[in-house]
N, C-alpha and C positions, 0 to 999 in steps of 0.2 A: 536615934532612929531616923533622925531627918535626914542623914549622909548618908543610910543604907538607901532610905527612898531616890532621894537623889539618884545616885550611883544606879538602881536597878532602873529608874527612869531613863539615865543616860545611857544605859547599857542596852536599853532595849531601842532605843530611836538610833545609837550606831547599829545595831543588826538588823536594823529595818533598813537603811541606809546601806548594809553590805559597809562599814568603815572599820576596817580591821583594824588600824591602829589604835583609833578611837576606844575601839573595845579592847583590844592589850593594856593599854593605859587605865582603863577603870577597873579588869580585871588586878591588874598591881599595885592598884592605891585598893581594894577592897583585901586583899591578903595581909598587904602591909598593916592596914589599918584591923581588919577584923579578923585575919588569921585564913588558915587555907583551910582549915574544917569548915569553916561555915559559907564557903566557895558555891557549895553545893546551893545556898540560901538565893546568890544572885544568878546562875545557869538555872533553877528552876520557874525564878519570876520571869525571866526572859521567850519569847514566843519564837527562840533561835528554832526549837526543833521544828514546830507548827509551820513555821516560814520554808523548812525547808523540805518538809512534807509538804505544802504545797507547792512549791516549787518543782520536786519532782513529779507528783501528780498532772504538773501544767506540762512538763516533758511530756511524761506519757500521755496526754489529751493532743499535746503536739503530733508528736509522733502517728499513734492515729488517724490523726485526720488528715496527716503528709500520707501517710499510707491508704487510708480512704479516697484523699485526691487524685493520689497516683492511678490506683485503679478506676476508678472512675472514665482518668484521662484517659487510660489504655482504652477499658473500653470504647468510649466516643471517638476513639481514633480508628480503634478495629471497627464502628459503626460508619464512621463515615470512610473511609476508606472500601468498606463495602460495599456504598451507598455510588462511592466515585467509581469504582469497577465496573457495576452494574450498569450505569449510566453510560461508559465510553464503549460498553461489550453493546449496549442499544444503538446508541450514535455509529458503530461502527459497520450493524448490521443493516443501518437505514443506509448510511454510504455508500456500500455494497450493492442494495437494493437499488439504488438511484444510478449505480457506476452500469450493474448489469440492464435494467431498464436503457439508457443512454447507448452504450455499445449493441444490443439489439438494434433497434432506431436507425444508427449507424450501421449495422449491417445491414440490414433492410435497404437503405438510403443505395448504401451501394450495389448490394444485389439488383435493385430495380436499376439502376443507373448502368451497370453493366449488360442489362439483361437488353435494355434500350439498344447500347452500343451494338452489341452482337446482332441484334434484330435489322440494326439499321447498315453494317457490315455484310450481312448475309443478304439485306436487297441490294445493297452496293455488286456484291460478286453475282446477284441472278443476274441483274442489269445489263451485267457485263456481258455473262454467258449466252443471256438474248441478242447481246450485241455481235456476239462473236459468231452465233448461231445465223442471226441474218446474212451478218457480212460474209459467211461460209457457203450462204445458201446464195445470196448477188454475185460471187467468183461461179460458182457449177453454172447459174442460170448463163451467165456470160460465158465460161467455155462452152456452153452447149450450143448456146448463140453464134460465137464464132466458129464453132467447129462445123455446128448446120450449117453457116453464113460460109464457110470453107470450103464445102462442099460443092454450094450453090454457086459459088461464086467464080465471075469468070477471071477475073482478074487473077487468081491464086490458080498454080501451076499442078499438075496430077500427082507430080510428085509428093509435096506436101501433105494431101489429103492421103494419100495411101500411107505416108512416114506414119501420121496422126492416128490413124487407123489400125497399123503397123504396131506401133507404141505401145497399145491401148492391148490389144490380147497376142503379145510373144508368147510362141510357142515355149516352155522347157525343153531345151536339145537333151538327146538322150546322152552319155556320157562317151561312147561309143562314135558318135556322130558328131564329137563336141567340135573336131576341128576345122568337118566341111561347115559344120552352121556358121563357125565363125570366120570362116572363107569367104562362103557365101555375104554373110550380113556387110563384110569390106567393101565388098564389092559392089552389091545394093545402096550404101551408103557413099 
């Protein structure tokens, strides 16, 4: 009986062990020596099966809680993935906010800026037109000047002041007449 203990002791510390040969070799010195019937005597002292019911149990506890973690992950990835969405859809609206704000500003900047130009463009051309206006109105006071002074004056010949005069309101010849008028005026001239 001491070889059986033996043997079911060694047989169970290789299947704690996972040593298959180990266990081949006590399972064939147990057959040789006590026969294959009583086989049954050393597989049921042994805690092979229990070992490997739990062993499969630790799979599926594995398995589980791989599968637990997975989902887990997914979610906190579809959460913060979310969470990042949301955040860049805000940052992008304030961007926005601040881009439209800025180019107002800048419109304004230049609207006033342009509104200057034109303002100060448009006194530049009255300026002018006052200037053009006097200097229009210094030629008439001067032709009138010299043409009074033409009149009066001895030095300028009769002819002149009648030309001047002359000048000033031609008659329309009628069409009829056009050839003595301009017979006539050769000759005056």
């Amino acid at each position: 009986m001491l070889l059986k203990n033996h043997l079911i002791e060694v047989f169970k510390k290789a299947s704690s062990e996972n040593n298959i040969l180990l266990k081949e070799n006590i399972v064939l010195k147990w057959v040789h020596r006590f026969g294959i019937d009583s086989l049954n005597d050393l597989l049921i002292h042994t805690p092979a099966p229990r070992e490997y019911q739990l062993e499969e149990e630790n799979q599926e506890q594995t398995l589980l809680i791989d599968e637990v973690d997975e989902e887990e992950n997914q979610e906190q990835t579809l959460l913060i993935d979310e969470v990042d969405e949301e955040e860049n859809q805000e940052q992008t609206l304030l961007i926005d906010e601040v881009d439209e704000e800025e180019n107002q500003e800048q419109t304004l900047l230049i609207d006033e800026v342009d509104e200057e130009e034109n303002q100060e463009q448009i006194k530049l051309e009255l300026s002018k037109t006052v200037e053009n206006i006097e200097e229009a109105k210094r030629q008439s006071k001067c032709l009138e000047t010299s043409s009074g002074n033409g009149i009066f004056s001895k030095d300028q010949n009769s002819n002149n002041v009648k030309q001047l005069t002359d000048n000033q309101n031609l008659p329309l010849p009628n069409i009829k007449n056009l050839r003595k008028w301009i017979n006539n005026d050769k000759k005056a001239s």
